[in-house]
Each structure stands twice: as structure tokens, then as C-alpha cells.
N, C-alpha and C positions, 0 to 999 in steps of 0.2 A: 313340780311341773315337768313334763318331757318334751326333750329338746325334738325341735322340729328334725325331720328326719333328713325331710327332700328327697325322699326317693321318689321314682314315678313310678307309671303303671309297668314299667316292663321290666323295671326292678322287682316289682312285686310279684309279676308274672314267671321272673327267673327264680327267684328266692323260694316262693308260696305255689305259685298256680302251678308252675311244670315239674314240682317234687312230690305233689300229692297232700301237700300240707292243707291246702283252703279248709279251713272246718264250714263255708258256704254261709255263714252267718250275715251276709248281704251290706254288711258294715260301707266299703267302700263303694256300691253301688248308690247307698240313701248319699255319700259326702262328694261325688267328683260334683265338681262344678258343670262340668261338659254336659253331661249326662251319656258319656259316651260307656258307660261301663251297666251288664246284664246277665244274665243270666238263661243260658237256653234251656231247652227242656231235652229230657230221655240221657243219653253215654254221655253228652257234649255237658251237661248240669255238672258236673264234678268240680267248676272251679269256674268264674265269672268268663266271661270273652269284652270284648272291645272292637268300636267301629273304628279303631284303629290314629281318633286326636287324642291327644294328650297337652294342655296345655304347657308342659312342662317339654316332654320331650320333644312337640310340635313345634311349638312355638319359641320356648326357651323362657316360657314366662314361672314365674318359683311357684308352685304347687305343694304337692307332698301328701293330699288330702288323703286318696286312699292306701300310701304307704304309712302315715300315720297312725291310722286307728285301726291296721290288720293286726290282730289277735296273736298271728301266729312270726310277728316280726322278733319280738325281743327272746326267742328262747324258750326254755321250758317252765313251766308253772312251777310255781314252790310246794314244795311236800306236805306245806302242814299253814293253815292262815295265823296270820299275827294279828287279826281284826277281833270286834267283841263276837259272840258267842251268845246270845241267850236262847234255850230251850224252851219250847213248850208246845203240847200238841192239841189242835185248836180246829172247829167246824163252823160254818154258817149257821146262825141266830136263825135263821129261815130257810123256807124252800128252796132249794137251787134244780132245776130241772137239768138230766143229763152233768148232775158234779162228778168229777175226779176228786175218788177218796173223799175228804173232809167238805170241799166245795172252799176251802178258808181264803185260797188267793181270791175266787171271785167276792166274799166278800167283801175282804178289804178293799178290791178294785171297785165294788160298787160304792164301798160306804164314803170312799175318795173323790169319784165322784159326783155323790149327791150331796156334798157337804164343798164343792168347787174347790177342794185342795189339789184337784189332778180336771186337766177339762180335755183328753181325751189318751187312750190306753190304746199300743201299739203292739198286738198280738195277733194270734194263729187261728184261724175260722178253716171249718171246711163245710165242702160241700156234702149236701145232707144225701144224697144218694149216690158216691160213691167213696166219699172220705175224703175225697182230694184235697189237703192243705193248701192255704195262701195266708196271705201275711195280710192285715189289713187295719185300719183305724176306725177307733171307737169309742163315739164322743156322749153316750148317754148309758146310763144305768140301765136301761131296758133292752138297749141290743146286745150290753155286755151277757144280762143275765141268760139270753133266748143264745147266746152263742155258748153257756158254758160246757167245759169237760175239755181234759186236755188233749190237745192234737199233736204233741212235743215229742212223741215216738218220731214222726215223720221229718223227715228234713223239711225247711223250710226258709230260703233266703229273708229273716225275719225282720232284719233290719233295713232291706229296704223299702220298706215300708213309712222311716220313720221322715225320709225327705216327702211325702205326701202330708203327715204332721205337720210338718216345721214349717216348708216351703209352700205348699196347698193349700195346708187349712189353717196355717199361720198361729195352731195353739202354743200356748207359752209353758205349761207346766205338765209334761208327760209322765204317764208312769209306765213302763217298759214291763212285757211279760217273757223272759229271755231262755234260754239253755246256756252253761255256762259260757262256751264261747263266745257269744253275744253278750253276754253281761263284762267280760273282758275286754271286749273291745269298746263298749260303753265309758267302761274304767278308762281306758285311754283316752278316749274322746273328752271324759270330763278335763282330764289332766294336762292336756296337751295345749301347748302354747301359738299353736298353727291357727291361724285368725280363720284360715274358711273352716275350720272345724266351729269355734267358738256362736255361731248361731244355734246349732243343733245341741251344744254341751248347755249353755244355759235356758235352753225350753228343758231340761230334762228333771222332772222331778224326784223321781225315784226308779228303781230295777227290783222287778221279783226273778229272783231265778231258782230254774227248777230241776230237782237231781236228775244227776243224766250219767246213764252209763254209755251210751253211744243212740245214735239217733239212723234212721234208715229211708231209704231210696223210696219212694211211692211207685215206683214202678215197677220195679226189682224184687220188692215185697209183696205186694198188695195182687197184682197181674199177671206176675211169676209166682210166688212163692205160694202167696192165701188161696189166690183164686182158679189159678190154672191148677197147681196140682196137689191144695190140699181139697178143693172143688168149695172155699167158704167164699157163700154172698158175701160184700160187704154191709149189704142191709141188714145181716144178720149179725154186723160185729155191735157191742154195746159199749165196750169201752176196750183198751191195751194197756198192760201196764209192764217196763221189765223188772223182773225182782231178780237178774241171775237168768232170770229166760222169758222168755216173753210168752206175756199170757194173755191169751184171747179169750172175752169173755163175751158168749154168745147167749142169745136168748135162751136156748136151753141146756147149754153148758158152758165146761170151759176149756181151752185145747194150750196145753202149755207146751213149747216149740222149744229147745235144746240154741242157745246164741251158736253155737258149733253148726249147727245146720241152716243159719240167714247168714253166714257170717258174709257171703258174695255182696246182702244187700245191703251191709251196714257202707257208711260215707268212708273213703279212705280216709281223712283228713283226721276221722274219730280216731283214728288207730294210734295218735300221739297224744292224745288229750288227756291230760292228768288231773285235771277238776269236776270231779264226782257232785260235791253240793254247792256250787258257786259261789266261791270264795270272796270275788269278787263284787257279789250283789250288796245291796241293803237289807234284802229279807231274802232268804233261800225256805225252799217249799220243795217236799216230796212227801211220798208214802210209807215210806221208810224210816221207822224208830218210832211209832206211835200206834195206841190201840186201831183196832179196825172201826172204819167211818171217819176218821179223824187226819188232820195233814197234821205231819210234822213242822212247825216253822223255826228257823233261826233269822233271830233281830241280827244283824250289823252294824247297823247306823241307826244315828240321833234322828235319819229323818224315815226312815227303815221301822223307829219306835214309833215312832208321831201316828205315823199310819195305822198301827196296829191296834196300837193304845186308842184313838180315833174310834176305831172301828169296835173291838172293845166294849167302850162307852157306851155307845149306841145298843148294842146288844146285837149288832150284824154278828159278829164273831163272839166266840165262845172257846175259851181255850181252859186246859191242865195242864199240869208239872207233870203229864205222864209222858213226856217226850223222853225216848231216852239217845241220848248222847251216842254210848259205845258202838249202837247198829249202825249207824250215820260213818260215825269211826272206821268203820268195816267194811264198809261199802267203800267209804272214800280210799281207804288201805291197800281196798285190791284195787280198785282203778290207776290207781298209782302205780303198783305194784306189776300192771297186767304193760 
């Protein structure tokens, strides 16, 4: 377990918001009780704000909820996971309209919850005519599947989304679709011995987290970079993926962009992040170390397996031992390394 911290918001705000650290993973936004903590939009988006209570440093009442389970409070990530490991690269039993690569996390996500092991998924939707990401909850198999492909390039305050879960719609067994940041701070949230966290820690039933070399601005990118001056519709993107650079894949080609020349629009906060496949999750998911059409996944957890295995069964997913390890390795290496 970890010890309550007790810091508040303007410790966090010293420590995290005003060094550039926030990775924006919206953690402490879904936990103040106040509701006094958000998120603005455009230059101000780099790191939550506040309407200024805090019931800790307001009132003097013991808090500590969003210095808790910020991500970037204990230090740096470790180099290498001490957790299980199993490979294997695995696609959707069926049709997925609009999948990223394999389609494998929306299977699993559907096959969890048409089978009630998970009764609603706390991920990233966007809008269909300009991409715009948002974070939002999803309590049936039908809206899971009409929203898939992943939206994960784009920043997205992910986690606050999940006090609309918890607190909203009152579901009790969540499955989280995260980037590693977010799946850290989840790790915390389970762990942590701070009671106003403990509502949200026990609705959670599992985390997919998905490889990330840095994730980018919607604005900065998409307004600036795509559309002002490489002249690309959005309507014309079909999916993004970074392998090393990021590659736009348009209906009639495909425009791969040098990370050296967005670097303005990646998030500051990525600039310290050393976890490449989500160490921290129960299942970690990317494109990375598996044939083409197919996601790579790695199990973590006994409940990480359930799922998989689940799904599996059913015949939603469909996996091979042609995962291979050392690309993952590689990827993870340099992000460490970088």
C-alpha cells in the first residue's frame, strides 16, 4: 500500500503543474472531491487549473486525493518491469469497422462486456469530422465497436472521465483503455490507502495500456501542423500510428512526418516519461513486434489473463506466438534511453 501523501492541490501545482511535468492524464481531475480541478482548452491545456478551494488547503480538512494518484509525484519510472510477461500477437474473431492494427483490445473490450465481466469502458472517442478526441464512457458492446480505432496519438485528459463512471453511472467493474501515464496513476489509485480514492480503486476492473512514445496537442498538430501547412483534410486521415514518426495514413496514401519536425506539438510532460509499453497495466497493446494486421499483446496480470483467455474462448480474439519480444525491447530502450 502507499502511504497517504497529504499533499494538496498547490503542492501538486508546485511540484508537477509549474515544472512542466503534468503528463495531463486527468487522474486528479476524475478524484477531488470538490470538483474544483479541469482542464482548459488551447496554450492554458498543459497542466490542470483550479477554481481556486481546495478542501485541504481551504479548509484545513485532510485530503491528499489529487496529490495521491499524480503519476508524476514518486520520481522516475524503473528501467526494466519486475511483473509477468507473456507474448503473443493476436486480432479480432470478427469484423471491427475502423480497427487500429489487429482490432485485439476492442475485442477483448467487447467480449468483457457482453459476457458482464466489465459493465462499462472508460476510453478515448472522437469526433467523426474533425478527429477532436474526448474521453468518455461506454457501457455496451455496440457503441464500443461503432467507436473503434485508436485515438491515443492525441492527448487526452483520459481519466477524467472515470468520475462520470464511478460517480454518474455508479458502474462497479471498469475496464480502463489508458497510455502509460494513466495506467500509473491507476496503479496508484489501486494501491493507495487514501479512503476518498478507495471508491474509484474498487469499481476498477482491469487496464489495457497502449504503447506510447509521446502523445500530441490537437491543436498544435492537427490546425497547425496537418492542416494549415501540410494543407491535409482531416477527413482525409484514416488512421495515425508513431513507429519512430508518425504516419498518416490517408485514403490515397501515406505521409510519414520526421518526430524532429512536431516536436513543438508533442505535450511537455512526455518529455520525461520513460514507459514505452505500460508497465504498469494488466494487458499492454501496440503495433509494435507483431506480423501486420495483428496487435501485439502482453498479459500482466491474473486478471489481465481472464480477460484474454475469455475472449479467446469465444473466438472474439484470435492470437500466435508470433509476438516478438526484442522489437517491444527496443522501442522500450530508446524511450528510456531518449
Amino acid at each position: 500500500m502507499y502511504v497517504i501523501m497529504m499533499g494538496n492541490y498547490l503542492d501538486l501545482k508546485e511540484k508537477v503543474w509549474d515544472t512542466n511535468r503534468c503528463s495531463g492524464c486527468g487522474g486528479c481531475v476524475a478524484v477531488c472531491p470538490a470538483d474544483a480541478l479541469y482542464f482548459k482548452k488551447g496554450e492554458e491545456s498543459i497542466k490542470p487549473s483550479s477554481n481556486g478551494y481546495c478542501k485541504e488547503a481551504t479548509d484545513g480538512v485532510p485530503c491528499g486525493a489529487c496529490y495521491d494518484i499524480c503519476p508524476r509525484i514518486e520520481g522516475e519510472m524503473p528501467e526494466s518491469s519486475s511483473c509477468r510477461e507473456e507474448y503473443m500477437a493476436a486480432k479480432a474473431g470478427f469484423e471491427i469497422p475502423g480497427k487500429q492494427s489487429g482490432g485485439a483490445v476492442s475485442a477483448i473490450l467487447y467480449d468483457s462486456l457482453e459476457r458482464g465481466i466489465v459493465d462499462a469502458v472508460v476510453t478515448v472517442t472522437e469526433d467523426p469530422w474533425t478527429l477532436k478526441p474526448k474521453s468518455t464512457v461506454i457501457t455496451s458492446g455496440e457503441a464500443l465497436i461503432s467507436s473503434a480505432g485508436s485515438r491515443y496519438n492525441w492527448w487526452v485528459p483520459l481519466l477524467a472521465a472515470l468520475k462520470e463512471a464511478v460517480i454518474g453511472k455508479k458502474c462497479k467493474n471498469i475496464a480502463i483503455v489508458a497510455l502509460p501515464c494513466a495506467a500509473r496513476a491507476v496503479e496508484k489509485l489501486r494501491k493507495s490507502d487514501n479512503e476518498l480514492l478507495g471508491p474509484f480503486a474498487k469499481s476498477i476492473k482491469y487496464v489495457i495500456g497502449l504503447f506510447c512514445t509521446e502523445s500530441f496537442d490537437y491543436e498544435k498538430l492537427m490546425e497547425g501542423k496537418l492542416k494549415s501547412e501540410l494543407q491535409i483534410n482531416p477527413l482525409d486521415i484514416e488512421r495515425m500510428d508513431v513507429r519512430g514518426k508518425l504516419v498518416v495514413t490517408l485514403k490515397n496514401e501515406n505521409i510519414s512526418i520526421p518526430l524532429k519536425d512536431i516536436e513543438d506539438t508533442i505535450r511537455p510532460g512526455c518529455h520525461i516519461c520513460k514507459d514505452f509499453d505500460a508497465l504498469y497495466a494488466d494487458i499492454s497493446a501496440g503495433s509494435v513486434g507483431s506480423p501486420e494486421g495483428y496487435t501485439t499483446l502482453i498479459v500482466r496480470s491474473d486478471t489481465g489473463k481472464l480477460a484474454v483467455d475469455r475472449a479467446l474462448e469465444s473466438g472474439r480474439l484470435v492470437a500466435t506466438d508470433e509476438a516478438d519480444p526484442a522489437v517491444v525491447t527496443k522501442y522500450r530502450d530508446k524511450k528510456q534511453q531518449k
